[in-house]
C-alpha positions as semicolon CSV with decimal commas, in nm:
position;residue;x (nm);y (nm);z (nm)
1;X;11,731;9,910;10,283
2;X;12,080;9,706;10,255
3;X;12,265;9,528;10,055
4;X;11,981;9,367;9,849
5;X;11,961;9,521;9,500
6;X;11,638;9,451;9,410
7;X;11,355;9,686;9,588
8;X;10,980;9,617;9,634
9;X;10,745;9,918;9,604
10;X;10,391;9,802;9,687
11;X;10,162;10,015;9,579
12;X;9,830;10,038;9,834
13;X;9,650;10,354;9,721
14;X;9,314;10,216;9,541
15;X;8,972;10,149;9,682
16;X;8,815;9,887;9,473
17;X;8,500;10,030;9,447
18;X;8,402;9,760;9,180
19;X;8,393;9,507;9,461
20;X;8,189;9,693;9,671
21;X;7,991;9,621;9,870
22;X;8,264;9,385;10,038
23;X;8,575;9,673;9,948
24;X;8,478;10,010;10,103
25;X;8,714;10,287;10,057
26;X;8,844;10,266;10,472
27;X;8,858;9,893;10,390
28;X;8,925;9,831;10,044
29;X;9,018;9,536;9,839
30;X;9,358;9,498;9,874
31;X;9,332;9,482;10,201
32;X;9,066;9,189;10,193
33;X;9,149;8,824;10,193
34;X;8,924;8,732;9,836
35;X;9,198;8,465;9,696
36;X;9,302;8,311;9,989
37;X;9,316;8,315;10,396
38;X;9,556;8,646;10,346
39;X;9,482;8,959;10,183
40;X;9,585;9,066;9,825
41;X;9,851;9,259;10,018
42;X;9,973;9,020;10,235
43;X;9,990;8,815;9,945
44;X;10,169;9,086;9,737
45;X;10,399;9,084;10,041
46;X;10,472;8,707;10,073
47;X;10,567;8,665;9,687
48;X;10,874;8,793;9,732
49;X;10,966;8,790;10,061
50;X;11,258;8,622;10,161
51;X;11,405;8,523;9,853
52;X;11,742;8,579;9,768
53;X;11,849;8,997;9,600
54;X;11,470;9,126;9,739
55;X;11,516;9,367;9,995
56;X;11,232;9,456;10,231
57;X;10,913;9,567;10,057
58;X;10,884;10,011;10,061
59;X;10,458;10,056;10,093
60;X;10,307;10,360;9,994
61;X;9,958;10,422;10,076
62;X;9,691;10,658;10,257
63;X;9,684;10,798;10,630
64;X;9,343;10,586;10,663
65;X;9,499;10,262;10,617
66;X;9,845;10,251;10,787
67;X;9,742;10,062;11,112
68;X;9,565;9,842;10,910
69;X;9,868;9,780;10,668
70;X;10,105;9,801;10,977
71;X;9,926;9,502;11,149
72;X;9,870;9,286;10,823
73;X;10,211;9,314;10,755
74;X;10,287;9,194;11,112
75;X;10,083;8,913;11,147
76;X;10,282;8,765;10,827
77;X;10,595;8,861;11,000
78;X;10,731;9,086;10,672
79;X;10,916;9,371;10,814
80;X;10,879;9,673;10,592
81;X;11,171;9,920;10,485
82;X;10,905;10,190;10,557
83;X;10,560;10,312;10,498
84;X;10,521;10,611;10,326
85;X;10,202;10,828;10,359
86;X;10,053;10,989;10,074
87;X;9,893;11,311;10,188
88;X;9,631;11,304;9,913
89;X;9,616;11,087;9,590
90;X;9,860;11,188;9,299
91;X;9,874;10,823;9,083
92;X;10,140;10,621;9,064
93;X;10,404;10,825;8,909
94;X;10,428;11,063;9,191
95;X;10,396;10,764;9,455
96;X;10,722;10,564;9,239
97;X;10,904;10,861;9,210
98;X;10,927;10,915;9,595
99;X;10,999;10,551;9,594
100;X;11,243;10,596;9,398
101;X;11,420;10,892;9,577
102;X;11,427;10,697;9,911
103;X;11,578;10,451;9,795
104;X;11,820;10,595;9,571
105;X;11,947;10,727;9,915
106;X;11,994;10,430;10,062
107;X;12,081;10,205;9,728
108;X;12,237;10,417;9,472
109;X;12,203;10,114;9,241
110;X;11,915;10,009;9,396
111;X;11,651;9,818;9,112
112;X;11,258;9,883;9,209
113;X;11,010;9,610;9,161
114;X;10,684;9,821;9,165
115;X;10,387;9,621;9,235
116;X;10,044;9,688;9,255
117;X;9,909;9,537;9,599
118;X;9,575;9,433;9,484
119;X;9,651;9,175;9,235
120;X;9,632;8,790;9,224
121;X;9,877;8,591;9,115
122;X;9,916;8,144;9,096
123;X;10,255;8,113;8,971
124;X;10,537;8,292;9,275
125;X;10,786;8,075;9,122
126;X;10,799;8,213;8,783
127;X;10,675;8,571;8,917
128;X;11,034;8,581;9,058
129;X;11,228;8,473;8,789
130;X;11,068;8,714;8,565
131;X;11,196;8,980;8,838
132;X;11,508;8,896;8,826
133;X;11,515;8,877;8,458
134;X;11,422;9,255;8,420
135;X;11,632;9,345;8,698
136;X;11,919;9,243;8,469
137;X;11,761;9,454;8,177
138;X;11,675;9,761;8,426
139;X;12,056;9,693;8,527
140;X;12,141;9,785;8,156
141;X;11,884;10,087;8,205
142;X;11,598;9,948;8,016
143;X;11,280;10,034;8,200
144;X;11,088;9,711;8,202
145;X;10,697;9,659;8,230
146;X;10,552;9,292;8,247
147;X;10,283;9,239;7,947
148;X;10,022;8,908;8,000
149;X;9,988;8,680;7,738
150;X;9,624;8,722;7,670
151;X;9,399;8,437;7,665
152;X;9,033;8,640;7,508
153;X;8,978;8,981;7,352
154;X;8,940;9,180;7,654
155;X;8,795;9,534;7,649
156;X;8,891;9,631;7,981
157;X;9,302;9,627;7,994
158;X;9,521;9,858;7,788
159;X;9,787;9,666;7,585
160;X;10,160;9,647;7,494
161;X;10,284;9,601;7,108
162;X;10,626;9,434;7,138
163;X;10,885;9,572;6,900
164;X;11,244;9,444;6,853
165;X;11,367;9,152;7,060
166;X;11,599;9,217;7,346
167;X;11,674;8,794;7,404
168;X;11,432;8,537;7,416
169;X;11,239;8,653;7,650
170;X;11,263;9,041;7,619
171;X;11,162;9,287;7,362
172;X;11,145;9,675;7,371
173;X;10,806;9,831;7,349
174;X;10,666;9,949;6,991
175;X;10,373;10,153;7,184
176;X;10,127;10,138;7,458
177;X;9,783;10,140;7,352
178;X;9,444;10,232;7,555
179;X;9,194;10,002;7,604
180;X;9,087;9,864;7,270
181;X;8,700;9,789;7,180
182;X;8,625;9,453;7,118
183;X;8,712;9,426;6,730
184;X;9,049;9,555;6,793
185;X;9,107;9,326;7,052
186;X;9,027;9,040;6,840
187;X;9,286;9,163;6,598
188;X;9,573;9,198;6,880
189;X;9,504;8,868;7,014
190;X;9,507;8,730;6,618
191;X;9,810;8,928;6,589
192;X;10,037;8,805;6,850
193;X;10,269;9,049;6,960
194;X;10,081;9,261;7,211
195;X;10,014;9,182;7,589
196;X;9,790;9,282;7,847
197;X;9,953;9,558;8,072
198;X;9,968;9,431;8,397
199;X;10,074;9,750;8,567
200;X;10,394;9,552;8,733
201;X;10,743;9,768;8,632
202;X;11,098;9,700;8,695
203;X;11,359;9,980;8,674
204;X;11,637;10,133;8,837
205;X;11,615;10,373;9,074
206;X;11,828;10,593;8,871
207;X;11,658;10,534;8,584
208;X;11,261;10,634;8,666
209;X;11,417;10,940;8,807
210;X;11,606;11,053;8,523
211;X;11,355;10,988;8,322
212;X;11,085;11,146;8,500
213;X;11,331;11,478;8,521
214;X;11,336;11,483;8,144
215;X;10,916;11,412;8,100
216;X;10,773;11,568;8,398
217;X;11,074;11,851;8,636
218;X;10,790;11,980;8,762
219;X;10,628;11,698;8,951
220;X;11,002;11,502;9,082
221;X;11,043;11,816;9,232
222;X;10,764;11,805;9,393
223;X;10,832;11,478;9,497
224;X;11,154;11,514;9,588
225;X;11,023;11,840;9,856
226;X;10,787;11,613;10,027
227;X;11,000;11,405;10,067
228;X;11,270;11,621;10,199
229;X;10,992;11,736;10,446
230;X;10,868;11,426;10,526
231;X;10,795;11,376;10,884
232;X;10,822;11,026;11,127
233;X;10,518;10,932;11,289
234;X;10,557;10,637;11,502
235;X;10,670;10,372;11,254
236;X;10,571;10,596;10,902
237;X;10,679;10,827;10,709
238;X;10,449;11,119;10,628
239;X;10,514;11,344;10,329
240;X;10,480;11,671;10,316
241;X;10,144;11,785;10,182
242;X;10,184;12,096;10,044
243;X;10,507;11,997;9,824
244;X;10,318;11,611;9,747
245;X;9,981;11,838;9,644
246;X;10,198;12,026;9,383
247;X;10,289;11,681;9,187
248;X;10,072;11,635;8,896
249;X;9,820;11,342;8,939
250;X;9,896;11,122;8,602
251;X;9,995;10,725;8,574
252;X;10,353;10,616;8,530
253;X;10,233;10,497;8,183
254;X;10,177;10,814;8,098
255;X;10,433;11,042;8,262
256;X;10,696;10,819;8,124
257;X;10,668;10,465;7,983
258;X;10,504;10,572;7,669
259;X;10,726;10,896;7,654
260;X;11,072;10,696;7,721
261;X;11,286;10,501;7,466
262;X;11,394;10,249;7,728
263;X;11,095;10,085;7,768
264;X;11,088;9,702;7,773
265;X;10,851;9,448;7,818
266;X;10,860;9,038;7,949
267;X;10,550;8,852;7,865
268;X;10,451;8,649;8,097
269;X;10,239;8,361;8,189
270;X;10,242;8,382;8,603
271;X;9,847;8,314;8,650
272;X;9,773;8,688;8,664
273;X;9,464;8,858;8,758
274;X;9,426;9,214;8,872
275;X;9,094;9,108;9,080
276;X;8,929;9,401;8,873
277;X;8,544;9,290;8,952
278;X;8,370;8,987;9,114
279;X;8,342;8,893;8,748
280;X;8,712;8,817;8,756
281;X;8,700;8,650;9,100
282;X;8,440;8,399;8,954
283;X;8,711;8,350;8,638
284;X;8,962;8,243;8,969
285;X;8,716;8,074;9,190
286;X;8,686;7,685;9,299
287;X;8,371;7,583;9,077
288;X;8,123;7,302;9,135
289;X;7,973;7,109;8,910
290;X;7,765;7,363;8,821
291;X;8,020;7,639;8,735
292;X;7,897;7,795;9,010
293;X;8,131;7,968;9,312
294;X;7,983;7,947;9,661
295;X;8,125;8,123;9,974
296;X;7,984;8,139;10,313
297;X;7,624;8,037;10,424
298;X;7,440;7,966;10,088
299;X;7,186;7,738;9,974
300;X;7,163;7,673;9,595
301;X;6,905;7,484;9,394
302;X;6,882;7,469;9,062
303;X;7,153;7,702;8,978
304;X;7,437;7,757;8,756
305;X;7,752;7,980;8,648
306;X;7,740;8,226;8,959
307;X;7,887;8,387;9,236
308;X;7,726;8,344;9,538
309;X;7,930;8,532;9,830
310;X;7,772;8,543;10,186
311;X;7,971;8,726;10,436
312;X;7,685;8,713;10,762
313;X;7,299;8,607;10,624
314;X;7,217;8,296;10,470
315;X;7,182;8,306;10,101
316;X;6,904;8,097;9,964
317;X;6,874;8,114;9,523
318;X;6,685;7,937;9,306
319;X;6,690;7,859;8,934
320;X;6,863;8,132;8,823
321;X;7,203;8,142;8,560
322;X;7,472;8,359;8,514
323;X;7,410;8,629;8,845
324;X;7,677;8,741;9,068
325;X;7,490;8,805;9,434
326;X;7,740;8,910;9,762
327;X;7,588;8,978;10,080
328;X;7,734;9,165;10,367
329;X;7,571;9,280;10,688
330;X;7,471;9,607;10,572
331;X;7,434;9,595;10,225
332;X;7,363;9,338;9,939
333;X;7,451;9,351;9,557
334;X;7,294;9,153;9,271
335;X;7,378;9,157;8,934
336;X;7,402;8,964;8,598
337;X;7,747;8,820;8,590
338;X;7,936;8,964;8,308
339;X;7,829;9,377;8,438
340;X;7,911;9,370;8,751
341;X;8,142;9,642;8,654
342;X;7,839;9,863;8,704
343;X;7,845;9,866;9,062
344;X;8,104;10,159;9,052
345;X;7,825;10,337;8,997
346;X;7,604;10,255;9,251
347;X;7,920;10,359;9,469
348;X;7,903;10,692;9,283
349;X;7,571;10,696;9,416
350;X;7,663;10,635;9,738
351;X;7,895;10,870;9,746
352;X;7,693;11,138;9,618
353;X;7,400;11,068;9,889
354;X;7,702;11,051;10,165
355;X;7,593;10,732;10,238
356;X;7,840;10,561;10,485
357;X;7,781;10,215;10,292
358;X;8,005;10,379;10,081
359;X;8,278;10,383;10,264
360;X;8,282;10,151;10,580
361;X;8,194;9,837;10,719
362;X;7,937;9,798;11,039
363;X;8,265;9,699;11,193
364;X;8,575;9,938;11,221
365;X;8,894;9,879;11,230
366;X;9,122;10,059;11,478
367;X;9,514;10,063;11,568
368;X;9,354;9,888;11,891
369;X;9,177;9,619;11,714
370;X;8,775;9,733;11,609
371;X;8,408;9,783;11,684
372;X;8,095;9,624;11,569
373;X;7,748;9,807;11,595
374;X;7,515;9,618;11,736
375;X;7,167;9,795;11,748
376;X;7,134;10,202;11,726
377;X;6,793;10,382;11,873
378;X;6,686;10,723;11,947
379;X;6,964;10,843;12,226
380;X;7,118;10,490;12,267
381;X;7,388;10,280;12,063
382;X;7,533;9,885;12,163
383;X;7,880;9,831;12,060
384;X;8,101;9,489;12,065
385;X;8,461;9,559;12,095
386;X;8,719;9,391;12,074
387;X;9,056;9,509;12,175
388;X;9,376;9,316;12,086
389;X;9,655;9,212;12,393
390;X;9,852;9,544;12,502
391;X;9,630;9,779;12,291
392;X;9,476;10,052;12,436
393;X;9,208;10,304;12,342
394;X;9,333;10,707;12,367
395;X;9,269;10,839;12,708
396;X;8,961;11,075;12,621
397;X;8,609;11,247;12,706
398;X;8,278;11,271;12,521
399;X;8,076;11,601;12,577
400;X;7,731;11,443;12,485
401;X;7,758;11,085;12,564
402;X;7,774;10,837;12,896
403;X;7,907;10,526;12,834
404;X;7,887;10,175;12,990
405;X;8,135;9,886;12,964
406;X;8,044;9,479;13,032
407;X;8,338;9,308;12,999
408;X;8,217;8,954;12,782
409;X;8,556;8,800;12,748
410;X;8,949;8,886;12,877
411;X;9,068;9,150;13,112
412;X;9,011;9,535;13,107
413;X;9,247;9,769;13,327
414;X;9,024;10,097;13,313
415;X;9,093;10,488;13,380
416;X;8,725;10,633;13,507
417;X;8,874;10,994;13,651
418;X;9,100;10,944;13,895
419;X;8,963;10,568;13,960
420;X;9,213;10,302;13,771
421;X;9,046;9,939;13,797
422;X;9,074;9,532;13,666
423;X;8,773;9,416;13,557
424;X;8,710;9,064;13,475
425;X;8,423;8,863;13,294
426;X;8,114;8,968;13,372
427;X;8,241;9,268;13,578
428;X;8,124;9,644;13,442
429;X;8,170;10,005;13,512
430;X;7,993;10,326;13,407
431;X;8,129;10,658;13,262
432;X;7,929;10,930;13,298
433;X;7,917;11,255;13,066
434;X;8,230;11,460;13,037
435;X;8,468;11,202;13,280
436;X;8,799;11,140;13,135
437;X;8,866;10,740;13,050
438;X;9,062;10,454;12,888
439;X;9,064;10,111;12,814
440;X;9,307;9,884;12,834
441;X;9,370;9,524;12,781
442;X;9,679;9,407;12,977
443;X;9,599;9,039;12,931
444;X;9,774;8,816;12,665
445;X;9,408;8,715;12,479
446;X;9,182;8,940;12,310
447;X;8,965;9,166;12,532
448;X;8,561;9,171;12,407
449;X;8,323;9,436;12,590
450;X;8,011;9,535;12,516
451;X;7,988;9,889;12,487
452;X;7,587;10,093;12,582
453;X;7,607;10,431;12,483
454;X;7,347;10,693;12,603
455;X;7,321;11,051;12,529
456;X;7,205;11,335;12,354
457;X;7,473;11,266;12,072
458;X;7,623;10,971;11,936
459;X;7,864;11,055;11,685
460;X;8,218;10,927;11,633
461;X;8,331;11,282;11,666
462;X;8,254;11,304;11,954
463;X;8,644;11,225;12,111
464;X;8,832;11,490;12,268
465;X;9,177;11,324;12,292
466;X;9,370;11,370;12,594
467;X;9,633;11,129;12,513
468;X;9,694;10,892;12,246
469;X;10,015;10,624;12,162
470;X;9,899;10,658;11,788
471;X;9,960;10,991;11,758
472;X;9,617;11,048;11,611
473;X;9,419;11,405;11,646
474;X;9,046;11,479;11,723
475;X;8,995;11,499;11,337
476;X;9,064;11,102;11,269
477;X;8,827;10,869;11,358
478;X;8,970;10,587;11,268
């Protein structure tokens, strides 16, 4: 971690279910490029990368999304210090406090800039100044949160009463407060002195950890055992489950910023939005005349103040105000803009029915690039894939399936049983039930086959691995 004293922890555990149906929870919003041409956490990555004190960025997120996170991280060429895998979900004070420890080890000074990877923010510039300004006050042991200057009485954030003033652009915290109904809000933003949370903190490494030893032994123990167990795997760090599972599941606000009397807060005015709803991303959009934000294949007449998102199928409204509608290949949401908060609970629905719209896309994302269904029938499936230059798939069997391979695009080496072949365009082989195999692409562009699967079963479980360079087991899918 170096010589740099100031520490990004990017935070990559949520799953955005309030932007479903385009954030699933194997591909959820922060890993989705809804700002710009780069994901919210490339984008998280990028605004401080390179700059002069940041060190490279420490993620922490879920066993599901590290290739994903891995190759997002590579394609913007930001190395990370590490990627830390949560075993199961525990909040953020768990996730900052094992932050914290690593890299306490490395940096015994070391400052942590702990940043939530799925928000959006305009102003980089001033974003790291204000970093730098509370890595002077966490440098004095102050604990530092950033507060936004609110622009409207909002219901949905929890806020931050300043107390006394640090300097001119510092004060300590009076008190947190939850979410406020809409009267109160009114009278904070008549007030003056309280601020949205943002969820963005600043503090020593030192600091969080002594603090959290005072509030909460229990759970930096338990922390500080996973850690201590942790195991490599390829290029993460996995933490031990049974110690992580002991750590209490409960926010850093509440473990310790509204416990400590170190707690600080900048206001700031950096163009912040935590991308909470498709609500917010029509607040952020590009308008036309018409207020309204168009993406994608969509035909409007007549209509005003919406969010019209197509991801595949054209989109064709008329005369209608005020209506968020986002289409995706398998699923479409329409709703009054203004509630389109609600769709958490058609997720909950979802989830309930064990609906796979719930959780993933028609096309998957693998360490070896993805797969696309095509068309699915009794006893047959059709899959595009698409495998990226020196991937490979695991060397495995199916008990219940045959398989046959047409290469569209590229070059596929292929293990059929003992067989090893090149296949070109328009070249194709056939594995029959129970035959070892593996797919290849040695080429230098991307390889695209089209996959026909017969068979009694057709399930994704149906892998026995015989060998695998991403060190997965039978159990993952992904």
């Amino acid at each position: 971690m170096g010589t740099c004293n100031i520490h990004p922890v990017i935070l990559s555990g949520g799953s955005g279910t309030r932007l479903w149906p385009v954030s699933r929870s194997l591909y959820p919003k922060q890993l989705l490029p809804l700002v710009s041409d780069n994901s919210l956490l490339q984008e998280t990555a990028r605004r401080l990368a390179g700059r002069p004190g940041i060190a490279a960025p420490l993620v922490i997120c879920n066993s599901d999304h590290r290739f994903i996170i891995a190759e997002q991280l590579r394609a913007i060429a930001v190395e990370p210090a590490d990627i830390v895998l949560e075993p199961v979900g525990r909040n953020t004070a768990p996730a900052v406090a094992v932050a914290a420890l690593a890299i306490q080890k490395q940096d015994p000074e070391g400052v942590l800039a702990v940043l939530p990877a799925d928000h959006a923010i305009a102003d980089s510039d001033g974003f790291a100044r204000a970093i730098h300004h509370a890595a002077g006050l966490a440098r004095q042991g102050y604990l530092v949160t950033f507060g936004i200057e609110p622009t409207r009485p909002h219901t949905g954030y929890g806020y931050i009463r300043r107390g006394d003033a640090i300097d001119e652009q510092a004060w300590k915290v009076d008190r947190f407060v939850e979410k406020p109904d809409e009267e109160t809000a009114r009278h904070y933003l008549a007030d003056g002195g309280y601020s949205w949370n943002a969820g963005i903190f600043v503090f020593s490494a030192r600091a969080y950890i002594d603090e959290l030893a005072r509030h909460d032994p229990e759970t930096l123990q338990a922390c500080r055992e996973s850690l201590e167990g942790a195991e490599r795997d390829l290029d993460f760090c996995r933490l031990n489950a049974d110690a992580f599972s002991r750590a209490r599941d409960i926010s850093i606000d509440y473990a310790v910023m509204e416990k400590t009397d170190r707690a600080a807060v900048i206001p700031v005015n950096i163009g912040w939005n935590d991308v909470g709803a498709w609500d917010a991303l029509w607040e952020i959009g590009e308008k036309d005349e018409n207020g309204n934000v168009i993406l994608g294949d969509v035909i409007a007449e007549g209509v005003a103040n919406s969010y019209l998102r197509s991801e595949d199928a054209l989109i064709a409204a008329v005369d209608i105000d005020d209506i968020a509608v986002i289409q995706t290949r398998d699923a479409i949401l329409i709703a009054p803009r203004g509630k389109t908060e609600r769709v958490k609970s058609v997720v909950a629905r979802l989830k309930a029915d064990n609906r796979i719209e719930q959780s993933s896309h028609t096309r998957h994302y693998r360490p070896w690039g993805y797969y696309e269904t095509i068309d699915i029938g009794d006893r047959f499936q059709v899959k595009h894939l698409m495998v990226k230059p020196g991937a490979r798939l695991s060397l495995q069997l199916h008990h219940h399936r045959a398989e046959h391979w047409i290469v569209v695009s590229g070059t596929a080496r292929v293990i059929r049983g003992e067989e090893e072949m090149l296949l070109s365009e328009n070249e194709s082989t056939y594995i029959p039930i129970g035959t070892r195999h593996q797919l290849e692409n040695p080429g230098k562009v991307d390889l695209d086959i089209i996959e026909v699967q017969s068979g009694s079963y057709l399930g994704e479980d149906d892998i026995v691995r015989l060998e695998d360079i991403y060190n997965r087991d039978d159990s993952e899918t992904n």
